[in-house]
Phi, psi and omega in degrees: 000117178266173175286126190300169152297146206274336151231154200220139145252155176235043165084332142189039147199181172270126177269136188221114164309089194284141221235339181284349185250019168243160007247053178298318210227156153258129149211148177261137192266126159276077152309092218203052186181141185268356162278001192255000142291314173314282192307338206255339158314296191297328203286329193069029157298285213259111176211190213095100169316293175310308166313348173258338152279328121007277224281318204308331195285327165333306179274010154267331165288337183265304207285338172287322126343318168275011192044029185285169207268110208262343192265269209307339157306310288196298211281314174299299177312328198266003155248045183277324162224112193296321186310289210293135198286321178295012178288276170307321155310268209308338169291342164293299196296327168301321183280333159295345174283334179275346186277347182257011173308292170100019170169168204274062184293075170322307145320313154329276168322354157281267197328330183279302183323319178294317166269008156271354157297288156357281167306341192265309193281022175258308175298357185254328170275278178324318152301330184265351155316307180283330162328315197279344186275357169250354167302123167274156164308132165074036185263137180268111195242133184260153177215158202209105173102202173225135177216053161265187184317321214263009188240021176209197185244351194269211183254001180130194134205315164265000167290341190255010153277341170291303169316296178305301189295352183272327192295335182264006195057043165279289188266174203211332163200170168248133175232121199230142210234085203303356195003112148280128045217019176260349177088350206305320167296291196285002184250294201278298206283295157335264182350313209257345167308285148355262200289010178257344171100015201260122178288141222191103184256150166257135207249128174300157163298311175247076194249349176320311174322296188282352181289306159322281162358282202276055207004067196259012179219129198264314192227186189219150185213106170253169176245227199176134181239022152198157146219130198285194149328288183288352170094017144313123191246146180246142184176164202326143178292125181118035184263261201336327181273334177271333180285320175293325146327288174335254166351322162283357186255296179114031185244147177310135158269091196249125164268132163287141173202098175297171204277353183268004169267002209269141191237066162353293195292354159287122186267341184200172190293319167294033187239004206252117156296120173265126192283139146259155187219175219303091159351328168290003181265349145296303192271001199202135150229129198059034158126343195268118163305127167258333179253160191298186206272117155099348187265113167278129179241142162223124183255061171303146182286291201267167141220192188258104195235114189302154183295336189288342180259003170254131175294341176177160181239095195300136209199143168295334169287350171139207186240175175219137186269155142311120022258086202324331176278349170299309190273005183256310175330333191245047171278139214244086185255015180279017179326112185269134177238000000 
């Protein structure tokens, strides 16, 4: 079965993939107002760091068509979810396409958007090209959150080194990390596996530990929605806990991290906002109480997983090693658009 696209532009609104009705249903969001990106960003219709920056660039393009006020727009999208650093990437590059516009010129902003789409699904492949070259034959790779295709504009990135790698005859399983409390493994990652044909079991989060133990995980491949300086990484929450694992087993730890995730200007992971969200995606799924009547939650979306526990870092530019601030400095981001 192939996959749909996680987005469409149509010319004059966003076709958007709700990503919150899978994987019962496809169904698509018709989008035609940039607050109704803002909301479907907050909402988690659209979620995939690269895919969130994408659509959000999309919703510059809708308020700039409607003639709308383009800096409180701009200013709003980029604070609907604070983590993911490609949020603010792709918005840097819109506002720079409006500042050399010199006025709010839609066209510019269709042109810019379109090659920041552009860009993801070419740079999301080259990453999973170099990814799939450190896979030993016959490797069972644990994976924790979703990064496949329908969470980019692309092919993924480590769900889409899982994917490549199985299509070349590398990997042989997939081990998926069910990541509470929204599910994004046993729903998204299954689901896109699935439908690739790729074998694939879903694991509570915390069955890693002994899934290691009993050596059944050659590598472990997470994506990311930030990195600092220093190779610190922010990704889904229970990333920190699957690297510490890792480490105690003695097994590689690889974060996918396109170049729109990787953050300079941040120098370390306590330096990274961690978003929290509603205690009910915790205590309730799908509407149904899971928790006692009155049972209090604290729901952070991320943690922080220090640079000393990733064995690389997967990249369109290559993979990259410890000593991660060295190696992220001579990263080539001067990219002219």
């Amino acid at each position: 079965m192939p996959l749909p696209l996680s987005l469409e532009w149509c010319g004059d609104h966003l076709k958007l993939l709700d990503q919150r009705c899978l994987p019962q249903d496809i169904r698509y969001l018709h989008l035609r107002d940039w607050s109704d990106v803002e909301q479907a960003i907050v909402t988690m219709a659209v979620r995939g760091a690269p895919a969130i920056g994408v659509a959000a660039s999309w919703g510059v393009v809708l308020a700039a068509n409607a003639g709308e006020n383009l800096e409180r727009a701009i200013a709003a999208l980029r604070q609907a979810r604070p983590t993911a650093v490609n949020l603010g990437w792709a918005l840097d590059r819109m506002q720079t396409a409006l500042d050399r516009g010199g006025d709010q010129d839609a066209n510019i902003l269709e042109s810019m958007a379109s090659l920041i789409e552009a860009d993801d699904r070419r740079l999301t492949q080259r990453l999973v090209d170099h990814g799939v070259k450190l896979l030993p034959a016959g490797c069972r790779a644990l994976h924790h959150c979703h990064t496949g295709a329908v969470a980019t504009a692309g092919v993924g990135t480590a769900l889409g080194v899982i994917a490549e790698a199985h299509a070349r005859g590398v990997l042989v399983q997939a081990w998926l990390d069910e990541t509470r409390p929204r599910f994004q493994g046993s729903a998204l990652s299954a689901w896109e596996l699935g439908c690739l044909g790729v074998p694939c079991k879903v694991i509570v989060d915390g069955a890693s530990g002994l899934l290691m133990r009993r050596g059944e995980v050659d590598v472990v491949l997470v994506g990311c929605d930030r990195v600092a300086a220093n190779g610190d990484v922010a990704n889904k929450i229970g990333t920190y806990n699957l690297a510490l694992a890792a480490r105690a087993h003695s097994i590689p730890f690889y974060v996918c991290a396109p170049g729109s995730s990787i953050d300079c200007t941040t120098p370390d992971g306590d330096s990274i906002t961690i978003e929290e969200r509603s205690s009910e995606e915790i205590t309730a799924v799908q509407g149904l109480p899971v928790a006692a009547p009155g049972a209090i939650a604290w729901n952070p979306a991320f943690d922080i997983t220090p640079e000393h526990l990733v064995t690389g870092l997967i990249t369109e530019f290559g993979v990259l090693r410890a000593p991660y601030r060295h190696a992220l400095k001579q990263l080539p981001f001067g990219r002219q658009d």
